[in-house]
C-alpha positions, 0 to 999 in steps of 0.5 A: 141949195142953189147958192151953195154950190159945191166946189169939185177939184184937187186940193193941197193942204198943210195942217201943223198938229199939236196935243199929247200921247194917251197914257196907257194906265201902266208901270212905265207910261211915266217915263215915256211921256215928257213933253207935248207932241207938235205935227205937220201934215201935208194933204192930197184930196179930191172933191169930187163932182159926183160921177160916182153914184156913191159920191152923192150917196155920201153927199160928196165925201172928199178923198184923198192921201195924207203924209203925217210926221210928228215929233213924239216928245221923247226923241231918245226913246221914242223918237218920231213917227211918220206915215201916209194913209188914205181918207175919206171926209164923210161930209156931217153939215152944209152952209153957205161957208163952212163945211163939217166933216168926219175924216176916216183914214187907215194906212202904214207909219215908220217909226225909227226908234223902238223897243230893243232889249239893250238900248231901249227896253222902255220904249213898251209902246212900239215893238216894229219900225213899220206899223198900221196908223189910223186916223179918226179926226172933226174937222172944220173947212171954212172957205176964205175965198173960191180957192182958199179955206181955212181948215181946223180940227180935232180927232185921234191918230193911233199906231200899232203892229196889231200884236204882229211883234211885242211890245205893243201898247201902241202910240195914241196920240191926241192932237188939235190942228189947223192950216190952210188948203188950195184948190190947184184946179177945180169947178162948181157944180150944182149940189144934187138931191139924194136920190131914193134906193132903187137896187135890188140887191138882197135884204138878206145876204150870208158871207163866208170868210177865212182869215190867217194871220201871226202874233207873238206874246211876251216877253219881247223877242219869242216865237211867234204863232199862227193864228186862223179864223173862220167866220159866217155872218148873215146881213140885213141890208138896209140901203146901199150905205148900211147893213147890219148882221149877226153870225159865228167865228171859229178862232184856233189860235196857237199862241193860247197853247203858250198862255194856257200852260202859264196859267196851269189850264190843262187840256188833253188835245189840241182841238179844245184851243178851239173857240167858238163866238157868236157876234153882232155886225154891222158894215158901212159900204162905201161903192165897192169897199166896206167898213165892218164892225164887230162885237162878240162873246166867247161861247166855248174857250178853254183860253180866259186870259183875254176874257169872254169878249172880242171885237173886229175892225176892218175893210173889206173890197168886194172884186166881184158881186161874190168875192171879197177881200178882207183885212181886220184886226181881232181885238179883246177890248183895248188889246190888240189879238192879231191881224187876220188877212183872208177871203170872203164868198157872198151868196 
């Protein structure tokens, strides 16, 4: 431990990006798809030297701000996408040189070129000019010398409107990279041993959330529908990284009125679009911001388009012991439902 010390400072980084775009098994993909898609990539990142406690908790997890471009293969129909997200690089292995790394990294993208029902009805993959990009990579650092290391990974960047506009099939794009980092300033502190959980935070906590958000449904260029959600989950908390819980949603969305009356589902009321799930969490806490996930089952619906099961994404902050600001994205499987912007209350 005491030879590998770890480096603290701020770093810059440029990585060049090659892979593919994930087809979508649909009529369509065929054409979209003509080529390999090369990428640069310029980083912004702190190592930190553990001033936070959840820095040690995390084994100091580098953080920092990419600038991402990619040339998408198809420059007439699909064109380029850019975009700048955070990260975070959960650190998976320590060695005197290398260093393994999960990097998680959510943000926004712009794609210049998109569906347009005269000029580009092919393009079903991106429906808005602006979209949420995340990032989910491997990647490798080994240092060259003190200030240089070489860096080379693999992973997945996906992009869509969250059904925010059709089409949305969204761009998932495999890629392999490699480039070289600089330390522009930094230092050598001595790894620090993590320390055991005193807190005395609840082991049982009950957190109230109420989510709005809009979708529209095909074809491309309708209405667009409000959509709310109201939720409950009760958390188990395991330490100051993990929680895991389970709980109910109340779902009214309005774009299923639209759907039900396609597909001959009759009902009497408006009250019966209401949906009713039970669901299983369980949320990473990183110090004040939190990354939950969700699976659940439909126990009452009149809509069956999407199917019985849903799942969440999201973050969350918590600005006060109590109060939490949320963002996630409502999902059946693969198919994104809406995004749910709203408010939490912890007791």
């Amino acid at each position: 431990m005491a030879q590998d010390s770890i480096r603290s400072g701020q770093w810059v980084s440029i990585n060049a990006h090659y892979g593919i775009i994930l087809p979508v098994y649909t009529e369509g993909m065929n054409v979209l798809i003509q080529g390999h898609v090369p990428g640069i990539e310029v980083d912004y990142l702190d190592k930190p030297d553990g001033s936070h406690p959840w820095q040690k908790d995390y084994h100091y997890a580098e953080t920092g701000v990419a600038f991402f471009y990619a040339w998408l293969g198809n420059p007439i129909q699909l064109g380029n996408e850019m975009g700048a997200y955070p990260f975070i690089n959960f650190h998976l292995q320590r060695s005197a040189k290398e260093r393994l790394y999960l990097r998680a990294g959510l943000g926004l993208a712009y794609l210049p070129v998109i569906f347009n029902q005269e000029t580009n009805h092919k393009n079903i993959l991106i429906g808005t000019h602006v979209n949420t990009i995340i990032n989910l990579r491997l990647t490798n650092h080994y240092y060259l010398i003190k200030n240089l290391r070489l860096e080379t990974g693999f992973g997945i960047t996906h992009c869509s409107n969250g059904s925010f506009s059709t089409p949305n099939l969204g761009i998932n794009l495999i890629s392999a990279n490699t480039g070289l980092s600089y330390c522009i300033n930094g230092n050598k502190i001595a790894p620090v041993a993590p320390q055991p959980d005193t807190s005395t935070h609840k082991k049982l906590s009950h957190e109230f959330y109420a989510g709005f958000g809009t979708c529209e449904i095909e074809p491309p260029g309708g209405q667009r529908y409000w959509a709310t959600t109201l939720t409950y989950i009760a958390y188990h908390t395991f330490n100051k990284k993990n929680k895991i819980g389970g709980g109910i949603d109340v779902f009214y969305n309005s774009a299923n009125l639209e759907t039900m009356a396609l597909d001959s589902i009759h009902i009497t009321s408006k009250i019966q679009n209401v949906q009713v799930g039970i669901k299983f969490g369980y949320e990473l806490t990183i110090g004040k911001i939190a990354l939950p996930y969700e699976i659940g089952a439909y126990l009452y619906t009149k809509s069956i388009g999407h199917g019985y099961e849903y799942n969440r994404l999201g973050i969350r902050y918590y600005i006060t012991p109590h109060f939490i600001a949320n963002i996630s994205l409502l999902a059946h499987f693969a198919s994104a439902d809406f995004v749910e912007w709203g408010f939490g209350y912890k007791l």
